[in-house]
N, CA and C atoms of all chains as a GROMACS GRO file, in nm:
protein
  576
    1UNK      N    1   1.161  -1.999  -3.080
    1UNK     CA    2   1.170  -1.854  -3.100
    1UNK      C    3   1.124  -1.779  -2.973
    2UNK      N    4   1.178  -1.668  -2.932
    2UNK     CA    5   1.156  -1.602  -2.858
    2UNK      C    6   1.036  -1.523  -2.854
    3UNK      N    7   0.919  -1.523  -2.766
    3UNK     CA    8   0.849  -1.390  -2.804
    3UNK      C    9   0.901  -1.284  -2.787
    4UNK      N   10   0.840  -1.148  -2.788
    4UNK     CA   11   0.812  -1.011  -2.735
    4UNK      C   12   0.813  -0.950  -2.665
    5UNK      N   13   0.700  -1.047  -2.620
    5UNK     CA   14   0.589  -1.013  -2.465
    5UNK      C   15   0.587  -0.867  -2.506
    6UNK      N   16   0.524  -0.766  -2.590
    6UNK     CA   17   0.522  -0.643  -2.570
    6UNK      C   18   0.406  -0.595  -2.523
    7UNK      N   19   0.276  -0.696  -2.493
    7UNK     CA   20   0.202  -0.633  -2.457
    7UNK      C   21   0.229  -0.664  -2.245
    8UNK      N   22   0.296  -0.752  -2.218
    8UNK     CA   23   0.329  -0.773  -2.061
    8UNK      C   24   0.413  -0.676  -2.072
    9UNK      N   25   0.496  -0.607  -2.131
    9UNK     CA   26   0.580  -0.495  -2.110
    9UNK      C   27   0.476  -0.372  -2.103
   10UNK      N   28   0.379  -0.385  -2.223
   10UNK     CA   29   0.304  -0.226  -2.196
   10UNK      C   30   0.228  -0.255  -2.045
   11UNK      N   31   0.190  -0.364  -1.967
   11UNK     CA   32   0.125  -0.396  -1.875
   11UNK      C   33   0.219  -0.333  -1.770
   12UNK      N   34   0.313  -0.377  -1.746
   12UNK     CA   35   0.448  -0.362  -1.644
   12UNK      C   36   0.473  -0.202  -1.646
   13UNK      N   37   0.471  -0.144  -1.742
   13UNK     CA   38   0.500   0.010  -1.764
   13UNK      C   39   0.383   0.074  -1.688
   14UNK      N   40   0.257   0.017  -1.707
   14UNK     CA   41   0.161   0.067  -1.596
   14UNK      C   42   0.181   0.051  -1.475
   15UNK      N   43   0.175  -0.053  -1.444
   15UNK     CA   44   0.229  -0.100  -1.296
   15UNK      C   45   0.295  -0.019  -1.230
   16UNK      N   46   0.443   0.015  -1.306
   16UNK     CA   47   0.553   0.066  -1.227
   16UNK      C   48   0.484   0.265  -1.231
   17UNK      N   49   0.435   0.293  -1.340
   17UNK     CA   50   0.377   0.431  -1.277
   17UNK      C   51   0.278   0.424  -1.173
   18UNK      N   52   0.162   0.322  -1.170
   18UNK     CA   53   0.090   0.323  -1.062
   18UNK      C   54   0.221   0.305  -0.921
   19UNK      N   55   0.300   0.267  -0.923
   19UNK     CA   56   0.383   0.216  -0.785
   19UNK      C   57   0.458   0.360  -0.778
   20UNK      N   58   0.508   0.372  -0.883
   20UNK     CA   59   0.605   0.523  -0.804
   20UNK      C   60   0.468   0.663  -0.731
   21UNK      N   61   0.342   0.624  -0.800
   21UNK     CA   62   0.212   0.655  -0.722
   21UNK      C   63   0.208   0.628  -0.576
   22UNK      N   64   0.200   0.519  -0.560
   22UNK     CA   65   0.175   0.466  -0.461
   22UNK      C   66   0.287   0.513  -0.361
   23UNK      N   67   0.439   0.535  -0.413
   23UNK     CA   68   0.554   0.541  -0.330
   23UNK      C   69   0.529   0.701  -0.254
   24UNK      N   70   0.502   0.747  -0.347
   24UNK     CA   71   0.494   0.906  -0.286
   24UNK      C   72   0.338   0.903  -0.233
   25UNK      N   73   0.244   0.880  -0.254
   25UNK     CA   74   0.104   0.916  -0.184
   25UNK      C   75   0.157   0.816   0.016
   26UNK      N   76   0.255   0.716  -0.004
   26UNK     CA   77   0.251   0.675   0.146
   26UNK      C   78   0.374   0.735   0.207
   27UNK      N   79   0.426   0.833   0.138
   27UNK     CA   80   0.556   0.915   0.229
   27UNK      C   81   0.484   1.029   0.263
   28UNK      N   82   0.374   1.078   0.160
   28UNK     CA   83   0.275   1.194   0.266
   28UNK      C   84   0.213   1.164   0.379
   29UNK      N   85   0.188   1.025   0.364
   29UNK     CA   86   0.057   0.959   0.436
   29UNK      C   87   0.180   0.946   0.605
   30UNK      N   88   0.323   0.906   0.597
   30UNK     CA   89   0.382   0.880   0.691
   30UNK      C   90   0.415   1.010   0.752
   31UNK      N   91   0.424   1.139   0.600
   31UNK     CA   92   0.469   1.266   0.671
   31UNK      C   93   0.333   1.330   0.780
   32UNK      N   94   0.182   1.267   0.748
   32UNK     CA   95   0.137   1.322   0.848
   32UNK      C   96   0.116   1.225   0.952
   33UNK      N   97   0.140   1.090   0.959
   33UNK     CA   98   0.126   1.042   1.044
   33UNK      C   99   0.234   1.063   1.143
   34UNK      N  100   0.347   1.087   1.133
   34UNK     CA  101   0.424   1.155   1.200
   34UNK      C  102   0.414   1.295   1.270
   35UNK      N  103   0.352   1.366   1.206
   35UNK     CA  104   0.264   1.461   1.319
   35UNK      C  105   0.205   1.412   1.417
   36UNK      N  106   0.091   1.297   1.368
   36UNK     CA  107   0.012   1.312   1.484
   36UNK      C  108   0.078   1.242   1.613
   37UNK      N  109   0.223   1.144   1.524
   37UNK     CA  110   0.298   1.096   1.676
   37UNK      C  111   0.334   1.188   1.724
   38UNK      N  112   0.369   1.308   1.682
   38UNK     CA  113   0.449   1.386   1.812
   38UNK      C  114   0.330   1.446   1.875
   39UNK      N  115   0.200   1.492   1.792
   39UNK     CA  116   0.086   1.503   1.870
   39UNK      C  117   0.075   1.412   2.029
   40UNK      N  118   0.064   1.302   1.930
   40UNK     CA  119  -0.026   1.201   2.058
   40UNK      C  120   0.088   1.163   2.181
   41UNK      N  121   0.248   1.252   2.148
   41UNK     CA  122   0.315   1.233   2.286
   41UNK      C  123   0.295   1.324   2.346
   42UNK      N  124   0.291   1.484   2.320
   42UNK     CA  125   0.255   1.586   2.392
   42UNK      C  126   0.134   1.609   2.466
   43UNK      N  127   0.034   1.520   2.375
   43UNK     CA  128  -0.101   1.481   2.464
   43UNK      C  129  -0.103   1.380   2.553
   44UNK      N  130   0.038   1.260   2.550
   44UNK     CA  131  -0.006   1.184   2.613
   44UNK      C  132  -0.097   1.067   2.586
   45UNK      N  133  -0.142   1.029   2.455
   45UNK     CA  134  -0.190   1.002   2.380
   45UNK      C  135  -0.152   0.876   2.369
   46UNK      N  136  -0.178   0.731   2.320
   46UNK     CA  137  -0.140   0.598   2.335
   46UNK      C  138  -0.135   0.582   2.160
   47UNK      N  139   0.005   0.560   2.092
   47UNK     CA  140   0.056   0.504   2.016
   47UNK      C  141  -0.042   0.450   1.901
   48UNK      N  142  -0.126   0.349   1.958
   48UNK     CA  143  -0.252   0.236   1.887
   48UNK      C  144  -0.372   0.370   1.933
   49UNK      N  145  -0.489   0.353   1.865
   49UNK     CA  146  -0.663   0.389   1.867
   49UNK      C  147  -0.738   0.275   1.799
   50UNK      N  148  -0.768   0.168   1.890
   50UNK     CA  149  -0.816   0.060   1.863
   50UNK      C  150  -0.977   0.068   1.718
   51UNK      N  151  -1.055   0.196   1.848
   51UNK     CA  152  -1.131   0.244   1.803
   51UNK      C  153  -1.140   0.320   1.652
   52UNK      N  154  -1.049   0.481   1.656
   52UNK     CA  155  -1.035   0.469   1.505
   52UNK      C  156  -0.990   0.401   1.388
   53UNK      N  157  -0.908   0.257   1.471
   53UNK     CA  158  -0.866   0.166   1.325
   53UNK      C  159  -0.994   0.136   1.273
   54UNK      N  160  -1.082   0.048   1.392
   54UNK     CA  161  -1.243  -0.027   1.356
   54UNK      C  162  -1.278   0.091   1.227
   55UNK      N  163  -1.281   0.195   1.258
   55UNK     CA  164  -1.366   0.322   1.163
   55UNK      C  165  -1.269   0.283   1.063
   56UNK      N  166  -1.188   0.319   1.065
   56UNK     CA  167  -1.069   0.354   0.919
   56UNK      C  168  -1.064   0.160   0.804
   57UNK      N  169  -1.096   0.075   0.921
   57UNK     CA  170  -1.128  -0.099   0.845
   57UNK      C  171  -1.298  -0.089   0.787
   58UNK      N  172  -1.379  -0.050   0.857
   58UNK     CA  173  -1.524   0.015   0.758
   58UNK      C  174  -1.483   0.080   0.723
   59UNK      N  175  -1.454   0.186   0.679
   59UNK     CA  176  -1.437   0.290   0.572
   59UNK      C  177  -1.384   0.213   0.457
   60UNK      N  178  -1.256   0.143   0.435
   60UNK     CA  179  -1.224   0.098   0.377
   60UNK      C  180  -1.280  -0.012   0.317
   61UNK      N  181  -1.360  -0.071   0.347
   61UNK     CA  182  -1.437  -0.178   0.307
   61UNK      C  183  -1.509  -0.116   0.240
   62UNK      N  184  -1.602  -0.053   0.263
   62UNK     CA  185  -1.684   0.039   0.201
   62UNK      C  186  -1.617   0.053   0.109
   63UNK      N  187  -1.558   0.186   0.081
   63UNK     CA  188  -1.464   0.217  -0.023
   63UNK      C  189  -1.395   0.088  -0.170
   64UNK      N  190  -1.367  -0.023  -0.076
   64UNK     CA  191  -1.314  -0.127  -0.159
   64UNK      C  192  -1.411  -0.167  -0.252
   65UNK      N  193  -1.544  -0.164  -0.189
   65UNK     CA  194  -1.676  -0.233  -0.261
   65UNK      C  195  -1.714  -0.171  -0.393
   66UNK      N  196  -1.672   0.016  -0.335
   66UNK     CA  197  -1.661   0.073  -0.498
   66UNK      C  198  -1.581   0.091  -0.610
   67UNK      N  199  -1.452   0.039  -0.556
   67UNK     CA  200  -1.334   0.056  -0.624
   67UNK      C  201  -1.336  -0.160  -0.722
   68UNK      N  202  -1.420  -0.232  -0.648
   68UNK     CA  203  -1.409  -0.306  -0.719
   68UNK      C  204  -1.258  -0.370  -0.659
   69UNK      N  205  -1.219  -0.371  -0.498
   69UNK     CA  206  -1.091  -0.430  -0.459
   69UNK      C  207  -1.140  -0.524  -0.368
   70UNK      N  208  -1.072  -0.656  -0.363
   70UNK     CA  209  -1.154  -0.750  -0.210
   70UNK      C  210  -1.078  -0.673  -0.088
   71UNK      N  211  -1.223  -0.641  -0.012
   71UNK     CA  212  -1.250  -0.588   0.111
   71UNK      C  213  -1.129  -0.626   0.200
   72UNK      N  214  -1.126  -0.761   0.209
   72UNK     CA  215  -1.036  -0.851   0.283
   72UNK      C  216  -0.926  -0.815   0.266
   73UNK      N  217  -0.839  -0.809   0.149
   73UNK     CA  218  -0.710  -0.764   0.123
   73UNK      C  219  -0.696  -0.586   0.191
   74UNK      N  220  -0.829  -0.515   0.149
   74UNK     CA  221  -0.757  -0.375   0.195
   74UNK      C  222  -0.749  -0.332   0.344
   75UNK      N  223  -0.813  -0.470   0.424
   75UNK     CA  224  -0.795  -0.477   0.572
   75UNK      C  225  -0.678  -0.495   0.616
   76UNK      N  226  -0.632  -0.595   0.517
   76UNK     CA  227  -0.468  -0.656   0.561
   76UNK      C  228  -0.359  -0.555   0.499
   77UNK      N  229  -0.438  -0.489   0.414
   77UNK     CA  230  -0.345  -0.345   0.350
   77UNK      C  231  -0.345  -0.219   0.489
   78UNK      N  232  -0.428  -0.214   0.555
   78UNK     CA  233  -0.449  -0.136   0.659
   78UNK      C  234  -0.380  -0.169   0.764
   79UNK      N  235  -0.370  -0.280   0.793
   79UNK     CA  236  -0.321  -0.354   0.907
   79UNK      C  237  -0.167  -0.341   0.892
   80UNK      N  238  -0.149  -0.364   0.755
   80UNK     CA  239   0.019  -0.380   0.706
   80UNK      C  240   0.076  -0.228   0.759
   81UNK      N  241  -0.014  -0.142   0.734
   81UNK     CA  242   0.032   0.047   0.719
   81UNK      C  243   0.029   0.052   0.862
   82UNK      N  244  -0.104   0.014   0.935
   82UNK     CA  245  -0.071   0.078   1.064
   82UNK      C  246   0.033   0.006   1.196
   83UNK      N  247   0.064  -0.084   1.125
   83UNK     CA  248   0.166  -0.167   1.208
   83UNK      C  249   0.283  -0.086   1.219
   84UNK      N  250   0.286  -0.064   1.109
   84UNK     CA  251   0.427   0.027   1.044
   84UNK      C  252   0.418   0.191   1.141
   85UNK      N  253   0.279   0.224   1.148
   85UNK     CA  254   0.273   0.376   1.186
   85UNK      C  255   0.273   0.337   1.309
   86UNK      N  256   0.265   0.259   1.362
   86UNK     CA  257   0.230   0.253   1.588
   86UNK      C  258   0.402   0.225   1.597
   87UNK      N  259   0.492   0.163   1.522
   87UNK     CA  260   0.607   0.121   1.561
   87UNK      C  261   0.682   0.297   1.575
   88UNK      N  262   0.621   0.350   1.443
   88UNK     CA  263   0.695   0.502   1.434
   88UNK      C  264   0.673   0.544   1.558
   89UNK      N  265   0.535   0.570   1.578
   89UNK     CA  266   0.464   0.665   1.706
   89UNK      C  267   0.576   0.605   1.858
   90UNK      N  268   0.573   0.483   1.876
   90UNK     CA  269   0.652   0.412   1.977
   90UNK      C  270   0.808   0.485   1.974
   91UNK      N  271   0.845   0.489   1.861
   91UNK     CA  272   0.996   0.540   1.874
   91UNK      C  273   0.993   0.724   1.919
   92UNK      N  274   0.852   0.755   1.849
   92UNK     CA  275   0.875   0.948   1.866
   92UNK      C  276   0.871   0.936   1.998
   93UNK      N  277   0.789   0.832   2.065
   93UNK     CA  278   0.732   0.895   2.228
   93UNK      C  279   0.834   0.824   2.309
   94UNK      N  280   0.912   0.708   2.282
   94UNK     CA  281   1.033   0.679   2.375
   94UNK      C  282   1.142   0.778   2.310
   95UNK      N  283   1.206   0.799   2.208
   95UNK     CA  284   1.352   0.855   2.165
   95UNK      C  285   1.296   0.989   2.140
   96UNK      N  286   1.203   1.067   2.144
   96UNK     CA  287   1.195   1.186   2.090
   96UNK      C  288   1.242   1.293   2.179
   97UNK      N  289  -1.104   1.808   3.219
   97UNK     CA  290  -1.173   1.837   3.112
   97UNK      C  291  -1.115   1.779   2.939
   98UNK      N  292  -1.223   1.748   2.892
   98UNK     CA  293  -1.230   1.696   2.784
   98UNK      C  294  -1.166   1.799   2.663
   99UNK      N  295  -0.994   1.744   2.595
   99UNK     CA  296  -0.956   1.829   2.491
   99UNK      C  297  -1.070   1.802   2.358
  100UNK      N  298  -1.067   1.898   2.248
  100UNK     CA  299  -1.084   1.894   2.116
  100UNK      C  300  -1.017   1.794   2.033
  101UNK      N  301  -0.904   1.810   2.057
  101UNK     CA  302  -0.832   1.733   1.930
  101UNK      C  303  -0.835   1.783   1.812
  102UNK      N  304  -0.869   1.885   1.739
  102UNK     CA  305  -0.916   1.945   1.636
  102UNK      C  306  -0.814   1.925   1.591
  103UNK      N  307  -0.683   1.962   1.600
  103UNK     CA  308  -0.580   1.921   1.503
  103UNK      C  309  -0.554   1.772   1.480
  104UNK      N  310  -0.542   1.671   1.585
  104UNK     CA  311  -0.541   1.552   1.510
  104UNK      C  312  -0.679   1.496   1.436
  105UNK      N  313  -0.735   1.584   1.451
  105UNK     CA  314  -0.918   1.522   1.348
  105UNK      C  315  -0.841   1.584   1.219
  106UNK      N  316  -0.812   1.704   1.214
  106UNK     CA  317  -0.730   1.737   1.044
  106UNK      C  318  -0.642   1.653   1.046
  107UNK      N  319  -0.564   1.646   1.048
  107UNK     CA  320  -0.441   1.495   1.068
  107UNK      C  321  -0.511   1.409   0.983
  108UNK      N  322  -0.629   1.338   1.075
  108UNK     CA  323  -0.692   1.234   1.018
  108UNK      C  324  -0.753   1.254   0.912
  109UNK      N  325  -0.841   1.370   0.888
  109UNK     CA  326  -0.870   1.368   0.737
  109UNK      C  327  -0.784   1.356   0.586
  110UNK      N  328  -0.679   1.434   0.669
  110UNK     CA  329  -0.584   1.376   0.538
  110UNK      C  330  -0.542   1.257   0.539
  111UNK      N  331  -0.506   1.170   0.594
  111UNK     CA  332  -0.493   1.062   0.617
  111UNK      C  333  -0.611   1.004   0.575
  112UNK      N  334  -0.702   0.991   0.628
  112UNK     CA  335  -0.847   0.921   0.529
  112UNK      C  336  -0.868   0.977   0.383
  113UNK      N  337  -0.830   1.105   0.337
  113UNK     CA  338  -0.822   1.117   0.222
  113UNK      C  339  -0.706   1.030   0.121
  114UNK      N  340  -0.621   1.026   0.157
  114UNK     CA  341  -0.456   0.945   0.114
  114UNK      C  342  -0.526   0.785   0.117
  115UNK      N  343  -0.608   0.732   0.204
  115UNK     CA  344  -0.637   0.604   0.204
  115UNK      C  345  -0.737   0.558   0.130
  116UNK      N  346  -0.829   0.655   0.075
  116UNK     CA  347  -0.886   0.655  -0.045
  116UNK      C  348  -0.840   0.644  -0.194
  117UNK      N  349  -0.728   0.717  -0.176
  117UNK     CA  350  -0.671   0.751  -0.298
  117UNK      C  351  -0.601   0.645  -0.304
  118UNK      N  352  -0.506   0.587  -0.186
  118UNK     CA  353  -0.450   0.455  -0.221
  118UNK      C  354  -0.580   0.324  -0.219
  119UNK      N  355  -0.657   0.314  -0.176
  119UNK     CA  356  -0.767   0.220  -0.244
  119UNK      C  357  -0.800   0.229  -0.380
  120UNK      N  358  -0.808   0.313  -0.448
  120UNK     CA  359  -0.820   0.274  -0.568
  120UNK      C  360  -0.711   0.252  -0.678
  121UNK      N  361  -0.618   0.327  -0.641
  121UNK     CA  362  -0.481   0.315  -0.682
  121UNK      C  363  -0.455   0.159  -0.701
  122UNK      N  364  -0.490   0.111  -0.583
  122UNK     CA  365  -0.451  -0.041  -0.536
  122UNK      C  366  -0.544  -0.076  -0.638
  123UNK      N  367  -0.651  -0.085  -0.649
  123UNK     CA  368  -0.764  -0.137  -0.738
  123UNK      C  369  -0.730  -0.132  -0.895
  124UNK      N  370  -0.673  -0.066  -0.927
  124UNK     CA  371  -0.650   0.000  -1.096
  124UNK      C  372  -0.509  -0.087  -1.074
  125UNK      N  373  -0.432  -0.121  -1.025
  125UNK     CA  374  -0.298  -0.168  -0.986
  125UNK      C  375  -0.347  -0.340  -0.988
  126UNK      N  376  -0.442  -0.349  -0.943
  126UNK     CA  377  -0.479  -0.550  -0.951
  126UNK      C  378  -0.570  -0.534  -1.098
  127UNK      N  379  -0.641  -0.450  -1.102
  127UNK     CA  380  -0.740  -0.429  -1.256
  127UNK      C  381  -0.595  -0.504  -1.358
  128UNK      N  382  -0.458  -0.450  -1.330
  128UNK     CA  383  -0.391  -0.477  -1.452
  128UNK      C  384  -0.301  -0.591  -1.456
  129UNK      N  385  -0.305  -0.619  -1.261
  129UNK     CA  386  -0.170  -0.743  -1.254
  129UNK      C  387  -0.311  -0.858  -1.327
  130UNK      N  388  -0.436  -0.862  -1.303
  130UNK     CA  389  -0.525  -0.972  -1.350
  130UNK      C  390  -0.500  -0.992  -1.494
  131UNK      N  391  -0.483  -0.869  -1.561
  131UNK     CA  392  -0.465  -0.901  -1.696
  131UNK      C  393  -0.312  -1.002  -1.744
  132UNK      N  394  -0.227  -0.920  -1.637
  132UNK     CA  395  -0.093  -1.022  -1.606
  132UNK      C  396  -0.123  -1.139  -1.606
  133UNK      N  397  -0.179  -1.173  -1.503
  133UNK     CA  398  -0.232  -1.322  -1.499
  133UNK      C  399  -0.275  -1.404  -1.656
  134UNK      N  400  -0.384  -1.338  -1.726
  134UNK     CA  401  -0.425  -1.384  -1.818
  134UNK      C  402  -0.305  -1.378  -1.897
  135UNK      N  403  -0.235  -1.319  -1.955
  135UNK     CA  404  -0.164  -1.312  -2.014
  135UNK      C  405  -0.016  -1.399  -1.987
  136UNK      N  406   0.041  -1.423  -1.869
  136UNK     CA  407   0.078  -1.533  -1.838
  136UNK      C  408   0.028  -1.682  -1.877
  137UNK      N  409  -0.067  -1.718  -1.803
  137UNK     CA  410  -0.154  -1.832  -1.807
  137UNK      C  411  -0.186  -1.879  -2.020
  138UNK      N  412  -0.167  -1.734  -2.075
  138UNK     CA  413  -0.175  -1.810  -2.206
  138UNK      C  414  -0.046  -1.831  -2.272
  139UNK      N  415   0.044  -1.768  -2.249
  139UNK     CA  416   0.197  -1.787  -2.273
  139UNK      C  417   0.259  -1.886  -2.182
  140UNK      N  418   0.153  -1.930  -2.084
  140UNK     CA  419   0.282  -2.049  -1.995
  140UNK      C  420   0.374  -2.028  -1.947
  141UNK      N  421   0.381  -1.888  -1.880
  141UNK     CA  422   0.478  -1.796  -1.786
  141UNK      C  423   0.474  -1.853  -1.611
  142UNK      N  424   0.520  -1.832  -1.552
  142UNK     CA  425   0.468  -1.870  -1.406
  142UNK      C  426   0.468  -1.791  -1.340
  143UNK      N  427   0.384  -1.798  -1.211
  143UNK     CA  428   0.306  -1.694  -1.152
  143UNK      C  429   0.401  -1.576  -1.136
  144UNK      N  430   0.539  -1.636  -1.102
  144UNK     CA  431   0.626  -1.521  -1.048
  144UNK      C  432   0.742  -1.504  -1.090
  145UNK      N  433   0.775  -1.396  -1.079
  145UNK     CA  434   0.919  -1.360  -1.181
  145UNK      C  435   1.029  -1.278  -1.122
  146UNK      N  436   1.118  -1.362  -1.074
  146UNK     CA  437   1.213  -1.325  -0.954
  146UNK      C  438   1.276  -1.203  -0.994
  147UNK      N  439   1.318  -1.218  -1.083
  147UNK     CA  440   1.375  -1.078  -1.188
  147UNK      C  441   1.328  -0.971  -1.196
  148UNK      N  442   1.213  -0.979  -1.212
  148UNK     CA  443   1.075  -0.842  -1.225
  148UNK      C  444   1.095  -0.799  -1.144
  149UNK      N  445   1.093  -0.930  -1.025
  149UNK     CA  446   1.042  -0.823  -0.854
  149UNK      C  447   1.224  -0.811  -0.826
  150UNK      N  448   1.340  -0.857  -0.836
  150UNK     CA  449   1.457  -0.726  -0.828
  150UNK      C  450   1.450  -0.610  -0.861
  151UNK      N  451   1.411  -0.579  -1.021
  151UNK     CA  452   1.424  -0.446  -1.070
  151UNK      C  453   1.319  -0.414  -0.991
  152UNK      N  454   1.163  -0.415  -0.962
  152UNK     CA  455   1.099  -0.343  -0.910
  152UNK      C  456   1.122  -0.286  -0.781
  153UNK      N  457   1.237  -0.376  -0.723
  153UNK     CA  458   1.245  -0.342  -0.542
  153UNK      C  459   1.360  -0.244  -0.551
  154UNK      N  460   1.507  -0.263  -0.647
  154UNK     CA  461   1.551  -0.162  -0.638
  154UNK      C  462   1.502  -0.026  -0.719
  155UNK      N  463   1.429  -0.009  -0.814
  155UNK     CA  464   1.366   0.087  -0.872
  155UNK      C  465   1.301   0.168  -0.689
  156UNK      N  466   1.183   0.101  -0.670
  156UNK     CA  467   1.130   0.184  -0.548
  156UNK      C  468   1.232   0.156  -0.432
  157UNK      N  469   1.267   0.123  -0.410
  157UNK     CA  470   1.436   0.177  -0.319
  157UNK      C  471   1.478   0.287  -0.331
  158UNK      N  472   1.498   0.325  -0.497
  158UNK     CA  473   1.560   0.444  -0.498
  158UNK      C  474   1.425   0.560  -0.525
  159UNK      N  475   1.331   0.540  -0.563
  159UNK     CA  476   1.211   0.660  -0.560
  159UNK      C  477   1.183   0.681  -0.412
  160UNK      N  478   1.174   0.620  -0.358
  160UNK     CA  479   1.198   0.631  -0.207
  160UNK      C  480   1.268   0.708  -0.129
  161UNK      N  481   1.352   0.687  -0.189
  161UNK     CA  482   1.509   0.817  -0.115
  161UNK      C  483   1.442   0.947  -0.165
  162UNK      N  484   1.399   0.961  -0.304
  162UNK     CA  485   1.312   1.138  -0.356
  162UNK      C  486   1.204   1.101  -0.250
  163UNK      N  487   1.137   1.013  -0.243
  163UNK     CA  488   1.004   1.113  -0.154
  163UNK      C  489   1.045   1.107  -0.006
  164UNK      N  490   1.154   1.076   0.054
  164UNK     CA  491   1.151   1.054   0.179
  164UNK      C  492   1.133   0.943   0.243
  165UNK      N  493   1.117   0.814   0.192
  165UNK     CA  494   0.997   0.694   0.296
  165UNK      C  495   1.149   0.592   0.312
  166UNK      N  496   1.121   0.539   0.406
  166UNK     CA  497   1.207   0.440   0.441
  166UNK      C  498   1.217   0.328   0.323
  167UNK      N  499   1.344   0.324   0.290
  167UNK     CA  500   1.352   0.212   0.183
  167UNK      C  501   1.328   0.079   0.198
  168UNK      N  502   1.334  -0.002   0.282
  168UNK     CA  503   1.325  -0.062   0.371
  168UNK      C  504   1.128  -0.107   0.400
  169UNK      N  505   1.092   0.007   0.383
  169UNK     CA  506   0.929  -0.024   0.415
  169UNK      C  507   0.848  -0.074   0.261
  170UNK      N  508   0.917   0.042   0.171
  170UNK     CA  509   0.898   0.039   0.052
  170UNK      C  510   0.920  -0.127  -0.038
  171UNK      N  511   1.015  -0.179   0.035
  171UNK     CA  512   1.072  -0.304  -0.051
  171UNK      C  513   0.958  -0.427   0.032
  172UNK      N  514   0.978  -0.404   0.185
  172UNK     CA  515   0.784  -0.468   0.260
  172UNK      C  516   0.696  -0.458   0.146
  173UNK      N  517   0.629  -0.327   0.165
  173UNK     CA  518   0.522  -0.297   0.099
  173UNK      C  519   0.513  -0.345  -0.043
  174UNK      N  520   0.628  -0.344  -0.072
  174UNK     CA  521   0.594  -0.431  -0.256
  174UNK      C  522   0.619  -0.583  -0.247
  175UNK      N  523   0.653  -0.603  -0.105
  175UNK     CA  524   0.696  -0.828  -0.122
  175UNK      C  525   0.514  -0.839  -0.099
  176UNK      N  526   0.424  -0.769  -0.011
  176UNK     CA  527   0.313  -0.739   0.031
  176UNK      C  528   0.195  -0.769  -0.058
  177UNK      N  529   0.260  -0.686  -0.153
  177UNK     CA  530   0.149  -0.662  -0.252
  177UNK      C  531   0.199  -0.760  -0.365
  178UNK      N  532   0.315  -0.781  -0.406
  178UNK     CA  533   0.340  -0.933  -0.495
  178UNK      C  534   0.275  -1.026  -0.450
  179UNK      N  535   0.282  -1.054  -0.300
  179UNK     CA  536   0.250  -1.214  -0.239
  179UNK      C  537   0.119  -1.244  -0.304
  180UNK      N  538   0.002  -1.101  -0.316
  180UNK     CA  539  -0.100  -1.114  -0.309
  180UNK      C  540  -0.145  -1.097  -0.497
  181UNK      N  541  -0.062  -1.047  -0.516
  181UNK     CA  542  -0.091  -1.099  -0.691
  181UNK      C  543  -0.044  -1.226  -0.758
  182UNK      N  544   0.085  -1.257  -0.662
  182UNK     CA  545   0.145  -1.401  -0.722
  182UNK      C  546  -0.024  -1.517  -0.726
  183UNK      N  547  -0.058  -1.499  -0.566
  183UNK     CA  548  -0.210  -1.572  -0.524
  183UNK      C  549  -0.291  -1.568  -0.619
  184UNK      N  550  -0.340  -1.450  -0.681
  184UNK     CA  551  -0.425  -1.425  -0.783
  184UNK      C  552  -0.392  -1.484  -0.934
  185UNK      N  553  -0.274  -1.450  -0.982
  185UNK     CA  554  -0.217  -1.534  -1.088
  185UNK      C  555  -0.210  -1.709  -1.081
  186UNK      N  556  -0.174  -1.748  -0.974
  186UNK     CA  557  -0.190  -1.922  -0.946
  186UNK      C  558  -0.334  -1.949  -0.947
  187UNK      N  559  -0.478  -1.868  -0.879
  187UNK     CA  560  -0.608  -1.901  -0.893
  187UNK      C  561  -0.597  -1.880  -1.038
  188UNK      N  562  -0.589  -1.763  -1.125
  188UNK     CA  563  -0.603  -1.798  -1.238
  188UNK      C  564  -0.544  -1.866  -1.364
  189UNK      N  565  -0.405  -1.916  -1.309
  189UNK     CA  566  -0.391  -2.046  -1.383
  189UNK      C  567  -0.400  -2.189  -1.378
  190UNK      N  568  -0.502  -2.191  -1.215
  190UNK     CA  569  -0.521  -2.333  -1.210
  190UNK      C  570  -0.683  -2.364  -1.225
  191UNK      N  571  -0.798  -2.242  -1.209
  191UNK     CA  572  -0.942  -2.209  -1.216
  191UNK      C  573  -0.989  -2.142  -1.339
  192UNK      N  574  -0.927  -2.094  -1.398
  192UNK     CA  575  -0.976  -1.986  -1.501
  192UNK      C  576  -0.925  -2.089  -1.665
   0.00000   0.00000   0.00000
């Protein structure tokens, strides 16, 4: 016999509202990081800030410790985002 | 002489605000894939479900196009965050 699964369905129904969450909180997050690329070409400004990642990887750790998330993962969650944002910044300041 | 930067320090606060909000987001988002896990692991499901993650990639494919974000990053960002719950579901059906 087949189950249900209706309670992995009520699980999954969360999920997918937390994600369409998630989809729009990182198209703001790109709409301002895209400012600050065209910022950091008019300044002259270098793509990467080695320095404010270090701050923004503590912060987040921190943060993870209260949220109850491993630290470790939201480094590699950081790492994943800003890979993504230095490639943008690279294209505003060569093609812009 | 040394600029301010005052506008990319606002920049960044929103941006450190958004990375807060996605830390816990993320956190309440594994709070429920764990229950996945359990709930797998007692039904004898396996870690991963090729099917799930289609509908989920074209679902945020197309929420993507409404908020603006590259579809493309969106379908990354969720192989990203599967890899790392599939992990969590295999610890807890081979430890738990």
């Amino acid at each position: 016999m087949l189950e249900n699964h209706d309670l992995l369905k009520e699980y999954r129904k969360s999920i997918d509202n937390i994600d369409a969450a998630l989809v729009f909180l990182l198209a703001e997050r790109f709409r301002i990081t895209r400012k600050v690329g065209f910022y950091k070409k008019e300044h002259d400004l270098p793509p990467g800030d080695p320095e404010r990642e270090e701050q923004q990887i503590a912060r987040l750790k921190e943060l993870s410790k209260t949220a109850d998330l491993d630290p470790e993962f939201s480094r590699k969650f950081l790492k994943f985002i800003t890979e993504e944002v230095i490639r943008h910044h690279q294209r505003i300041r060569d093609y812009s």
